[in-house]
C-alpha positions as CSV (number, residue, x, y, z in Angstrom):
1,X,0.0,0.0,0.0
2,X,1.3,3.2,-0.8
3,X,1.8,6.2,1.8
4,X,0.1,9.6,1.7
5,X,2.6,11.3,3.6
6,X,0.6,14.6,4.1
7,X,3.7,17.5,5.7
8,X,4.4,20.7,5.6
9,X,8.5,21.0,6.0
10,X,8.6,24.3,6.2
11,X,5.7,24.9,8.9
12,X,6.5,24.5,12.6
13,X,4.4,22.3,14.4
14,X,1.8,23.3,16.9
15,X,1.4,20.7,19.8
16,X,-2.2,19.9,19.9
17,X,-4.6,19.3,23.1
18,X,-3.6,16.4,25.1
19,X,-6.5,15.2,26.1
20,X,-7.5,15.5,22.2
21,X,-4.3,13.1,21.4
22,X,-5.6,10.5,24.0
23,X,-9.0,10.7,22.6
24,X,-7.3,10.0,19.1
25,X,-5.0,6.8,20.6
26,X,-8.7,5.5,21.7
27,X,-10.5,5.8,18.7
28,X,-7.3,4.2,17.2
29,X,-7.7,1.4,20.0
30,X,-11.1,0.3,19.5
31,X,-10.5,0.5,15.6
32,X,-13.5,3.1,15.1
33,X,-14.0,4.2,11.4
34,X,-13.7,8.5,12.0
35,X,-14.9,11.1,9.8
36,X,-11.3,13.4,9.3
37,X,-11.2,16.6,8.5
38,X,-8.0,18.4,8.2
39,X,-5.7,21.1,5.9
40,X,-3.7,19.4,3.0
41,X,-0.1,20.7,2.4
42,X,-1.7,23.3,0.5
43,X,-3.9,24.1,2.9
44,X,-7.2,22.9,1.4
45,X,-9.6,21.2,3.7
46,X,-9.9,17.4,2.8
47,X,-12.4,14.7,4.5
48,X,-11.6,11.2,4.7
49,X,-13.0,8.4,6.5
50,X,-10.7,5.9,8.0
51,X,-9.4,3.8,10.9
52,X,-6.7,5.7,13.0
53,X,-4.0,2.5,13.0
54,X,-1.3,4.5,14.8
55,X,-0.7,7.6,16.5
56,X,2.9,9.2,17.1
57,X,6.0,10.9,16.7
58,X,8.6,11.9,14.3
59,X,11.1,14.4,14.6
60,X,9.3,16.2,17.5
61,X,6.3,16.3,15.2
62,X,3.4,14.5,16.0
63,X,1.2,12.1,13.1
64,X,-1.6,9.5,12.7
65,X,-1.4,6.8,10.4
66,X,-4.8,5.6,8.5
67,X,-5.9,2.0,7.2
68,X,-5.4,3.3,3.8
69,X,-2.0,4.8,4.0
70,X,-2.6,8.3,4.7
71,X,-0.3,9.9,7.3
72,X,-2.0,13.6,8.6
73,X,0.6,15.8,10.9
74,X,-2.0,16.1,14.7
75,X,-1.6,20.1,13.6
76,X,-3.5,20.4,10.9
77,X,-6.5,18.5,11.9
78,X,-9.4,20.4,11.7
79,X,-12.1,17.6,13.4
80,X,-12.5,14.3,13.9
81,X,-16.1,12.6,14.2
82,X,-17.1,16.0,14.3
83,X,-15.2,17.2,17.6
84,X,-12.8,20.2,16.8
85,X,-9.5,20.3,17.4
86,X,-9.3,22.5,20.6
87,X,-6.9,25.5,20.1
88,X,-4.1,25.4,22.6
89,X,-2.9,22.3,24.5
């Protein structure tokens, strides 16, 4: 299967909201199928829907891994099963 590494190099990363990450390791747990919407590289809002399979980190920047290869950076989430991303950790 091929990756969809989605990263933006040149953009520093914003921790996101704790509590937000654990409540993405869960849904990644019990293998629920989540609505995703986040900002592309280009900054376009996308929406998949797909099992979180991993959550973690990479260089001080944090990612989730999807059943069908897509990799989103936890920054440019916009929501997930239609809970926003809180502002500030």
């Amino acid at each position: 299967m091929e990756s969809n590494f989605m990263d933006t190099p040149d953009k520093s990363y914003q921790p996101i909201d704790c509590n937000y990450y654990d409540r993405l390791e869960a849904w990644a747990t019990m293998r629920t199928i989540c609505q995703i919407v986040f900002r592309d590289e280009t900054e376009k809002e996308q929406e998949v829907s797909a099992r979180i399979v991993d959550v973690y980190a990479l260089n001080k920047v944090e990612y989730m891994r999807m059943d069908n290869g897509l990799v989103i950076r936890l920054d440019s989430l916009i929501s997930v099963n239609n809970i926003p991303l809180p502002d500030h950790c």
